[in-house]
N, C-alpha and C positions, 0 to 999 in steps of 0.2 A: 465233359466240355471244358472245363476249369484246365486239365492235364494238355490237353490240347493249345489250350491260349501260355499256358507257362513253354511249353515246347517251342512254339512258334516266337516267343520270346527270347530264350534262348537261340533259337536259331539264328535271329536278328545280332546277338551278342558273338558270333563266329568272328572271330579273326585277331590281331593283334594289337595289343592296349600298351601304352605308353604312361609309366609313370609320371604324374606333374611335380611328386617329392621328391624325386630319386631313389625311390623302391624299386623291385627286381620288375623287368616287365614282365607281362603274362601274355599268353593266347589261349581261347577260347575254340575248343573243335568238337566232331561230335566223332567219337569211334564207329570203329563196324560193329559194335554190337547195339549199336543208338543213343549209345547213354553221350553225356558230352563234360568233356573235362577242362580242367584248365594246366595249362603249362609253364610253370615257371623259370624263366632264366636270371641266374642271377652270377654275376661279373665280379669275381674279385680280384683287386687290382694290385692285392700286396703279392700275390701269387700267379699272376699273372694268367689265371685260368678262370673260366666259367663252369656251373654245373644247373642241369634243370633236374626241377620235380613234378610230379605229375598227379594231380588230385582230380576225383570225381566228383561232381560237381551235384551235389544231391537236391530236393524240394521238397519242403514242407508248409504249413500253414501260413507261414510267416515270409516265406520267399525263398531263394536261392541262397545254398550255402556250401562249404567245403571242410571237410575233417582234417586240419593240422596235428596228428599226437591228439591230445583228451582234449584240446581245444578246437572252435570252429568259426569260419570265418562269414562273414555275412553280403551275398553278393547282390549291388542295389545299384539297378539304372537311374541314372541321373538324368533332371528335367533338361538340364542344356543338351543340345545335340549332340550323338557322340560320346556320350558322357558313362561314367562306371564309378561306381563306390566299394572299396573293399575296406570290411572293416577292418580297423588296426595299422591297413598298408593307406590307406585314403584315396586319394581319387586318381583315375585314370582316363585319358582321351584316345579315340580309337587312331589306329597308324594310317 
C-alpha cells in the first residue's frame, strides 16, 4: 500500500517546474517502462546553447530522490500549492 501512495504522489509531481533561484528548470514524467524521471534543461548563455539530463527518480524510506555522479538529491513537495524542493537547487513552482 505504501508503494502505491508514493506512486500516486509522484504522479501528482508530472509536468513542468520552474526554478524561483534561477536553477535549470526540470520536468517530471513517467517513461514506458513506469518508472518516472526528471529532466533537466539547462540554458547557457555564454554559448549560446542549451543541453538536458535525464535522471531516475528513485524511493526509499525517506522519500524521493535522484543519483547525480556519487551524489543524490532529495525530492520534497512543499506545503504551498504547486510547490517542489530539491535539495542543493531549492525550490521550484509548477508551470
Amino acid at each position: 500500500m505504501k508503494e502505491k501512495l508514493q506512486l500516486n504522489t509522484l504522479s501528482s509531481l508530472q509536468g513542468g517546474w520552474e526554478s524561483v533561484n534561477g536553477n535549470p528548470d526540470v520536468y517530471i514524467f513517467q517513461g514506458y517502462d513506469g518508472g518516472y524521471y526528471l529532466l533537466v534543461y539547462n540554458y547557457d548563455k555564454d554559448y549560446g546553447r542549451g543541453s538536458f539530463s535525464c535522471y531516475e527518480i528513485g524511493t526509499d524510506e525517506k522519500g524521493y530522490y535522484i543519483r547525480m555522479g556519487m551524489s543524490s538529491c532529495r525530492l520534497v513537495p512543499e506545503e504551498k500549492p504547486d510547490g517542489l524542493h530539491i535539495s542543493g537547487w531549492e525550490s521550484y513552482i509548477k508551470n
